[in-house]
N, C-alpha and C positions, 0 to 999 in steps of 0.2 A: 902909510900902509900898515905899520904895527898896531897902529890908535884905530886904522879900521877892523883889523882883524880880533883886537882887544873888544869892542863895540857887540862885534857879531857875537861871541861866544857868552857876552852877558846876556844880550838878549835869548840865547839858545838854553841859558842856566833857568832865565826867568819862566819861560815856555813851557819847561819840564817839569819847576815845581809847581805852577799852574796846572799843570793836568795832570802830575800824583797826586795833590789836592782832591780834582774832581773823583781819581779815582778809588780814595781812601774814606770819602766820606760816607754816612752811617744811614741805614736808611730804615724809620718803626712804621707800622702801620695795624692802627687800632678800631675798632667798631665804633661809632657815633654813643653809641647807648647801649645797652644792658638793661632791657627789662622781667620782674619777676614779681608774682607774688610774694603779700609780709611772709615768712616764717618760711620758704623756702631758701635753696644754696644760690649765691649768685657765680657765674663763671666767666671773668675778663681775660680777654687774649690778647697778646703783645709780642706781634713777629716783628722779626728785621735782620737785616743782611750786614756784614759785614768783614771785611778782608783781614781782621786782625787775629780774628780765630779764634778756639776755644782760650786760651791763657793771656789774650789782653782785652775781655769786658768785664763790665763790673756794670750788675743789672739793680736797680732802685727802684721802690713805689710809694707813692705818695696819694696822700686826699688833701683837697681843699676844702679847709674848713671858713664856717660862713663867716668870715673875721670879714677878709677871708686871707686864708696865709695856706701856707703847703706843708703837710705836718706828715714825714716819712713813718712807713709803717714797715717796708722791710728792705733788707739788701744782702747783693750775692755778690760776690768775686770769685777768681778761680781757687781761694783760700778758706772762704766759708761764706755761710749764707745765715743772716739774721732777721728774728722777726719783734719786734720795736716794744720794746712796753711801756706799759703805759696806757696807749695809744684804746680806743672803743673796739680796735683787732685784732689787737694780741692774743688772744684765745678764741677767734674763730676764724682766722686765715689760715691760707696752705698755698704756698706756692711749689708747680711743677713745671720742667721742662728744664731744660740748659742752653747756652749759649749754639752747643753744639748743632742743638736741633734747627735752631732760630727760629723758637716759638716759646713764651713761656705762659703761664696760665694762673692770673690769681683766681683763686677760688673762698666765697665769704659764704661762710654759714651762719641759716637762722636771720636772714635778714630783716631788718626791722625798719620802720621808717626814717629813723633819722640815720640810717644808710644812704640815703637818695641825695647822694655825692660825687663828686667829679672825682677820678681818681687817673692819676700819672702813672707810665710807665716810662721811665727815665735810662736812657744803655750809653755808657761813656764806654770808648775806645784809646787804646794807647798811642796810636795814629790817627785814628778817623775820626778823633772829635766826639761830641757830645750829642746826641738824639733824644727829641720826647714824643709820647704819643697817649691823649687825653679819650675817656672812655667815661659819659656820665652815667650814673644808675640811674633806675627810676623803677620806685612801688610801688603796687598794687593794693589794695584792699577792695574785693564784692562786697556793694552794700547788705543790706537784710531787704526784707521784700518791702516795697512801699505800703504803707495804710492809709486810707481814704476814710473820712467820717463826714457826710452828710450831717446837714442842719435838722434837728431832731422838732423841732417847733414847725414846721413849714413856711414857706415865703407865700407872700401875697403879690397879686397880681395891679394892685394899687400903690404901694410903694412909688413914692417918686425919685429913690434913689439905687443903687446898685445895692442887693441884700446878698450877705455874705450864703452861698451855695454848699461848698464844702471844705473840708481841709487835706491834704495828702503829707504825708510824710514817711521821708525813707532817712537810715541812722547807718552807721559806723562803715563809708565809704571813705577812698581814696585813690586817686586826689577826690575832688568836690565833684558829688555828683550834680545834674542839672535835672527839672522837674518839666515837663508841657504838660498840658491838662485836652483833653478831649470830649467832647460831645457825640454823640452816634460816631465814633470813629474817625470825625474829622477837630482835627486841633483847632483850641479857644484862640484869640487872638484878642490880645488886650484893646480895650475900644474905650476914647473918654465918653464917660458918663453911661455906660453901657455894659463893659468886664473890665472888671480890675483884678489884676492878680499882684501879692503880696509874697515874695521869698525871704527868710531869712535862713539863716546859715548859726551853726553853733560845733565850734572846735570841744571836741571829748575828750578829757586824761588821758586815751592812749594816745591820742594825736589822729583820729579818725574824724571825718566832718558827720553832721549831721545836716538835712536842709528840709524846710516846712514849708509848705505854698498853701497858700491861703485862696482862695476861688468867689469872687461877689460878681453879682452880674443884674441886671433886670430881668424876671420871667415873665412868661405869655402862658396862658391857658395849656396851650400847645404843649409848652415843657414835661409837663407830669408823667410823660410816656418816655421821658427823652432816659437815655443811658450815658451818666458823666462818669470816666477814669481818670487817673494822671499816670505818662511814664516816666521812667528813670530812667537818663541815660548816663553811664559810667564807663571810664575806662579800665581795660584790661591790658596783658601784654598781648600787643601785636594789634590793635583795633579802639575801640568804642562796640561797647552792646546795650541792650534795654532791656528790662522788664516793665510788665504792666499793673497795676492796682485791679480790683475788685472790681466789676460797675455795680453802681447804685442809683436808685431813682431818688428825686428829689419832691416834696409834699407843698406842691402847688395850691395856694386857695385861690376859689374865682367861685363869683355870684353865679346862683342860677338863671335859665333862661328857659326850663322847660321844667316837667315835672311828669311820669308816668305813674299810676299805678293798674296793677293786672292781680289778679286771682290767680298764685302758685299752686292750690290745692283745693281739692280735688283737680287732676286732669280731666279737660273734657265737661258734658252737661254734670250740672248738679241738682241733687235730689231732697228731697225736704228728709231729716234725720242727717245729715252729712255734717260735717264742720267746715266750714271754710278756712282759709288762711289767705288773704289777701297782703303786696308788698307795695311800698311805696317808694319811689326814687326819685331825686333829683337830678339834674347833672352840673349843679352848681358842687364847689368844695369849700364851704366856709363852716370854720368850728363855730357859729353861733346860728346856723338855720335850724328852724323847728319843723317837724312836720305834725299834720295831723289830718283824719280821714271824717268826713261826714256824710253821712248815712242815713236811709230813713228811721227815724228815732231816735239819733243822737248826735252825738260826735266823739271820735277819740282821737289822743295822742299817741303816736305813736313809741313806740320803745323799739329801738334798733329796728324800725322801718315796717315793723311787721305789727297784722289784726289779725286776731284769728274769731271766729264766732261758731260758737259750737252747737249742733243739734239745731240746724238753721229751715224753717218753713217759707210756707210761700210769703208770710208778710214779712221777709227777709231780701224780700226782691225789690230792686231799684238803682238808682243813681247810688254811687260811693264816689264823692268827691278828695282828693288830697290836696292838701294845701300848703305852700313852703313860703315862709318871711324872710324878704332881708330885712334884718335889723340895721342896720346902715341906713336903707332909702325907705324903709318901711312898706316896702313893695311886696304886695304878694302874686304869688304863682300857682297856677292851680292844673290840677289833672284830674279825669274820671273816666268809669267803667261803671257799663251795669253788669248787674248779678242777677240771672231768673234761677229762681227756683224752682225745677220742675217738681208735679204735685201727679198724686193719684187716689182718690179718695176709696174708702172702703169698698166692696163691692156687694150688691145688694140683688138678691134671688128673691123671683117671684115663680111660684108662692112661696111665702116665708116658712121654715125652719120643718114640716112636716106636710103630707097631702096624702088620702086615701082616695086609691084609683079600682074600681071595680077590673075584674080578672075580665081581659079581653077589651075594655077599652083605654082611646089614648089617652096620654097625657107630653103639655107640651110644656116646658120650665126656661126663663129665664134669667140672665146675670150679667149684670148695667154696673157702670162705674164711671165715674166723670175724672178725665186725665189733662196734664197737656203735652201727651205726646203719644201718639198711636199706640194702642194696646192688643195684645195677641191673647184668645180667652181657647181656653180648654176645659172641657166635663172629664173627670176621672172618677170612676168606680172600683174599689180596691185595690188603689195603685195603679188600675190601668187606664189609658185612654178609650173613652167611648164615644165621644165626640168634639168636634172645634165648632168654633164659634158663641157670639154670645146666646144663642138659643139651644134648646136640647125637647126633641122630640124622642118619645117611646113610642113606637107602635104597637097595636093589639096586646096588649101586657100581659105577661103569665108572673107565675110566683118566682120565677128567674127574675124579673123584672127590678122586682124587691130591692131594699137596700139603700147604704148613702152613699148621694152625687155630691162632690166637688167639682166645683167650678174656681178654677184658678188663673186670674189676671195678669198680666207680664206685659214690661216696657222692655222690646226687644233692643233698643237702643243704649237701654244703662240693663249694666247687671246688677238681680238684686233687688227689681223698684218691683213691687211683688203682691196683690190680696188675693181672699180666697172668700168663700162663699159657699154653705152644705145643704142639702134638703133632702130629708128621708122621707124615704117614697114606701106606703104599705099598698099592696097588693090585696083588698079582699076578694073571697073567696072561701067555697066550701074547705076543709082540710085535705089536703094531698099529704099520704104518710110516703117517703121515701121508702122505699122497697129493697131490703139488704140485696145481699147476692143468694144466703140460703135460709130458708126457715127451716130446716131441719139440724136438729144439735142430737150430739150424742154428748151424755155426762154421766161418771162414775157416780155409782152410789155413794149416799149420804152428800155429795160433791154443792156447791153453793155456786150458782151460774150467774151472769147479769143477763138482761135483756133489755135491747136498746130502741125508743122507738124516736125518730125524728119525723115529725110532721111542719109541713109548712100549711100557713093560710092565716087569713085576718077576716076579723080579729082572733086575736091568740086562741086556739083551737083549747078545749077542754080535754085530757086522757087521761083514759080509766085503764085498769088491769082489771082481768079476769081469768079462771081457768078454765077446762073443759070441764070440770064438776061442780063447777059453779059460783066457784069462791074468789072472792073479790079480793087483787093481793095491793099490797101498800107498797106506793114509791116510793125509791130509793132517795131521789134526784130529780130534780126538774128545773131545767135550764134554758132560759127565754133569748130566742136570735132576730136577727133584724127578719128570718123571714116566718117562724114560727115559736114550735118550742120543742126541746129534747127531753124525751121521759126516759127513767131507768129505775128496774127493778132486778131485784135480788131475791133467787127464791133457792131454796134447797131438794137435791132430788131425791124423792124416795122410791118412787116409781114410773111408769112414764105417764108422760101428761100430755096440753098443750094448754098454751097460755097465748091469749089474745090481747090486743091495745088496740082501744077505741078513739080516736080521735073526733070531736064533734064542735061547733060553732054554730051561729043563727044561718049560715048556707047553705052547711049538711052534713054527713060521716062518713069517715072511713075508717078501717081497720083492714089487719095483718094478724095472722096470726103462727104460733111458733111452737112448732112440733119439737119434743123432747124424749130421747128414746134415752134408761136407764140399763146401764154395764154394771154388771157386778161380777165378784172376785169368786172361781169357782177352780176343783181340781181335776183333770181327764186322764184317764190314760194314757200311757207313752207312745206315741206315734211313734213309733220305731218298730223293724219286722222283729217280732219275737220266734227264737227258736226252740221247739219242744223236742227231747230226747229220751225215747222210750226204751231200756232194758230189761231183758227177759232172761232168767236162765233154764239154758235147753241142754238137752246129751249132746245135740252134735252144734250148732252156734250161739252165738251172742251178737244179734246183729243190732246197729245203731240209725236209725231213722232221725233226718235233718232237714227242716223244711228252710227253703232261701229263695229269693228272690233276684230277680234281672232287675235293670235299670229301668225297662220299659214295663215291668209287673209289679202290682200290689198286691201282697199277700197278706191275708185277716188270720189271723191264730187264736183258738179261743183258748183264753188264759185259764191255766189252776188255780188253786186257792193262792195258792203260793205267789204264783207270777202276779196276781191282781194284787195282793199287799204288797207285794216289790214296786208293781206302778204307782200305787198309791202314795209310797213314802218317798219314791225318788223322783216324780216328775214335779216341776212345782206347779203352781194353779194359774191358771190364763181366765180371763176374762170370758164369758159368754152375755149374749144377750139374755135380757132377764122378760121374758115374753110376758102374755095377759094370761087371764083364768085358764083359757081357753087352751092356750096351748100347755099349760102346765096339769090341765085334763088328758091332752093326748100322749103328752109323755108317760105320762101314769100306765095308762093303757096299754103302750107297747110297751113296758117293761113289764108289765105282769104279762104280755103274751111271750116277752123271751123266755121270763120263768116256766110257764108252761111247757116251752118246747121243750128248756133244756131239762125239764122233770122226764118227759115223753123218753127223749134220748136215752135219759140215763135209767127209766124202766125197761127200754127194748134190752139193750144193754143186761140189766142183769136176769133177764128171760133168758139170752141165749148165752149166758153162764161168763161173760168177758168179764165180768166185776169180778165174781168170786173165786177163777180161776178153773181147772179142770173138772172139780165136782160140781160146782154151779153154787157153790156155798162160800161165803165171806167168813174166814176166821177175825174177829174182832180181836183177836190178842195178838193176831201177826203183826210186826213192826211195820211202819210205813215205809223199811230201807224198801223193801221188793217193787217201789216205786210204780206201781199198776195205777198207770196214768194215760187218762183216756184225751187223745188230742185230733182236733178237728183239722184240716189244712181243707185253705179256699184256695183257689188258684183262681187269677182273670186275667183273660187271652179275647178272644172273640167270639166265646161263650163260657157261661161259667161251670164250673163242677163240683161239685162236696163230695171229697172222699175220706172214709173213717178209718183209723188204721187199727187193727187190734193192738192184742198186748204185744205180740212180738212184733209188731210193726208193720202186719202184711196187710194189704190194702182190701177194704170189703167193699164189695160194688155191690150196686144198687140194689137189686134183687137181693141181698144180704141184706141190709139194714132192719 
């Protein structure tokens, strides 16, 4: 019974420390990997549980180096915490957190690639045993962008083996990056004896990969259009991504099988004077084809595809053949276009160049031209249209008639394609003198006048000058028009005249003639009303007598000696007309009968004693102050009256005078 009770209690010892066991032991838990770009911090975490608490761990980290062996880098207890020298992290680690937390954190700055390490977090306990937990790095580096370079010579379509296409390369990636090449956007696939692709790879001092793919393949005609890239696919943290290269075309040869050529220039019909420019193509692409074009007259080669021919006629017109060699088969290829030359010859009027038409009959003129291409004809007379078509009729012709026809040709289809053709047409006929607007002139003495006479008629009319006294004057000028002639003379006036222009030819004469009235420079009296004021002295007044005028009345005042040399020197001189014999006889006459009167006047006058005052006798030694001034006033109203005023101003009517 003792030996069983001894039994039980061992096994109940063995039970317990069996499951403080389970319940002491330590437990880490760490991430797979750590990934980061070169030259950034890396950050590794290392949690775990455990029941011994902050004062029995003791936390350790380690890398495995690529021996490989485990080469500590730091350690912490609850006494101190160290970081390892020596070691490629002694001056760029940093560990945080504590036991307490149950998390700690190494932390690697500035990582570099041969950081891309495994690295231990190691936690021994003073009861619960020992724990590790493994965390490997891994680095990054973006490549640079890939470069693609096309084959610079071009590949032939005869090759019997695969011709190297292009190359791509991309530099300073990590880890290695991978290349695919693609065509129009769908990826190449290596094929025997069809595409062959070449990769190699090359490690750089800083420990970066570099990798170069090579691209050979057989082409078709068809390729030359085609669009080759390659991408790059690289790793980053947390994925894979790509970049793409450049697309480029690749310079395909292949024989021709056709050949065009066409006329680039002029657009449209061409006209003789034009230059041509003709292009020639093939659709072969081989660096050793020739071309060249033949033509009525010769043959040329071509230079960069192109003929030009300048200042080109109608025996320019015809077949233009091109011609392309393969040198290889000795085959040739040929293309052609014709070329017309459109043409328009001179234009030719009939009658030629001149024709004299009698005044009042017609005349009919034509203008021919040989084209090849419908022509539009027009008659123009001083710029203006008189008629269409290639004939031109005048009817019943007068000296309007007169003058030069163009006739001008036009290819409405090209602009520019253009003759012309002229015929001056005379009009005879007696002379017809154009008729100014006035034959009468007036001109200042000694003045120097022209006189213009235009006559029309054919043949050119003969004009003379003459005056009314007889005398034959010399022209100036004489100016010949398509419909006659223009005479001009220059005479000087002294008096008045008239001066005639004869116009005469083998059909008959006319003349005009040109009245000329002479102005000369003379001085008048003042038109202005003059006031006369007579004083008298008497025993009992002094009275002052004022002749004036209304707006609707003219009053005449017969001046004194006085007042007429006052008009004389103060009015200036006006023009009068300078009359003939005849009338400078009549003027004569009535100024001697004014003299008369005013004699008559001024004898009634000193009959009844007004002159000499109260005795009827004139003292000749009295001063002139006593101003005994004898003044006429006219008045006109709706009859007239003359009344005389004595000396003292009182008015003597009629029966007084």
């Amino acid at each position: 019974m003792a030996a069983r009770n001894t039994a039980s209690l061992l096994v109940g010892l063995l039970l317990l420390f069996l499951t403080w066991g389970a319940w002491a032991d330590v437990k880490v838990n760490m991430e797979d990997r750590v990934e980061v770009f070169r030259g950034e911090n890396a950050s590794i975490s290392c949690m775990f549980n455990s029941s011994d608490g902050v004062g029995g761990m003791m936390i350790r980290w380690f890398y495995v180096t690529r021996s490989p062996e485990e080469q500590r880098i730091y350690y912490q207890d609850t006494t101190m915490n160290i970081v390892d020298k020596g070691t490629p992290f002694t001056d760029r680690i940093s560990v945080t957190g504590t036991g307490a937390s149950r998390e700690i954190v190494l932390t690697i700055s500035d990582v570099q690639l041969d950081d891309e390490l495994e690295f231990i977090c190691r936690i021994n306990g003073l009861t619960d045993g020992t724990r590790e937990g493994r965390t490997q790095l891994k680095v990054f580096e973006k490549p640079d962008r890939p470069i693609i370079e096309a084959v610079e010579t071009g590949i032939s379509v005869n090759e019997i083996s695969p011709s190297k296409i292009a190359t791509c390369e991309v530099k300073n990636g990590f880890p290695k990056p991978s290349i695919t090449w693609y065509r129009n956007n769908m990826p190449i696939q290596a094929a025997q004896d069809v595409v062959e692709v070449v990769t190699s790879t090359t490690t750089e001092s800083s420990g970066l990969f570099s990798v170069k793919s090579e691209l050979s393949m057989m082409v078709m005609k068809e390729d030359q259009d085609d669009l080759f890239y390659c991408e790059v696919t690289y790793f980053v943290p947390g994925g894979l991504t790509m970049t793409e290269s450049n697309r480029i075309n690749i310079t395909v040869h292949y024989p021709s099988t056709a050949v065009r050529v066409w006329v680039e220039s002029p657009k449209g019909k061409i006209k003789e004077g034009d230059s041509i420019e003709l292009h020639c193509r093939d659709d072969g692409n081989m660096p050793s084809s020739s071309l060249s074009i033949s033509y009525p007259g010769g043959e040329h080669i071509l230079e960069n595809n192109v003929m030009v021919v300048d200042n080109v006629t109608r025996l320019n017109s015809g077949l233009y053949q091109c011609k392309d060699t393969d040198w290889d088969t000795l085959e040739e290829i040929m293309g052609n276009t014709t070329v017309f030359v459109n043409y328009l010859d001179p234009a030719v009027v009939e009658p030629e160049h001149t024709v004299d038409v009698a005044q009042g009959e017609e005349l009919t003129a034509t203008c021919n031209t040989n084209s090849s291409l419908q022509t539009h004809t027009v008659w123009l007379k001083d710029g203006e249209e008189v008629s269409t078509g290639h004939s031109l009729t005048l009817m019943d012709t007068t000296f309007d008639s007169a003058g030069t026809y163009k006739c001008v040709v036009t290819v409405p289809e090209i602009e520019g394609m253009e003759t012309s053709g002229t015929l001056r047409v005379f009009i005879t006929g007696p002379p017809e003198i154009i008729k100014p607007d006035s034959t009468e002139r007036e001109a200042s003495f000694e003045e120097t006048i022209n006189l213009s006479c235009n006559v029309r008629g054919f043949p050119v009319p003969t004009v003379t000058w003459n005056t009314s006294d007889g005398k034959i004057l010399e022209t100036a000028s004489e100016k010949r028009t398509d419909e006659g002639v223009q005479s001009l003379v220059s005479i000087k006036v002294t008096s008045d005249f008239s001066a005639t222009c004869e116009a005469f030819n083998e059909f008959g004469t006319d003349t005009v003639t040109f009245n000329i009235t002479a102005i000369i420079l003379t001085t008048t009296p003042a038109t202005t009303t003059t006031t006369s004021t007579t004083t008298t002295t008497t025993p009992t007044t002094t009275p002052t007598t004022t002749t004036t005028t209304t707006p609707t009345t003219t009053t005449t005042t017969t001046p004194t000696l006085s007042d007429t040399v006052e008009a004389a020197t103060a009015d200036p001189p006006k023009k009068v007309k300078k009359e003939g014999n005849g009338v400078i006889i009549a003027v004569i006459i009535i100024c001697i009968l004014l003299l008369a009167i005013l004699g008559s006047v001024l004898y009634f006058l000193y009959k009844k004693g007004k002159i000499c005052g109260r005795s009827g006798k004139q003292d000749l030694t009295k001063e002139k102050s006593s101003k005994d001034n004898i003044v006429v006033e006219m008045r006109s109203d709706n009859t007239e009256e003359a009344v005389l005023l004595g000396v003292n101003g009182e008015k003597l009517h009629p029966g007084d005078q």
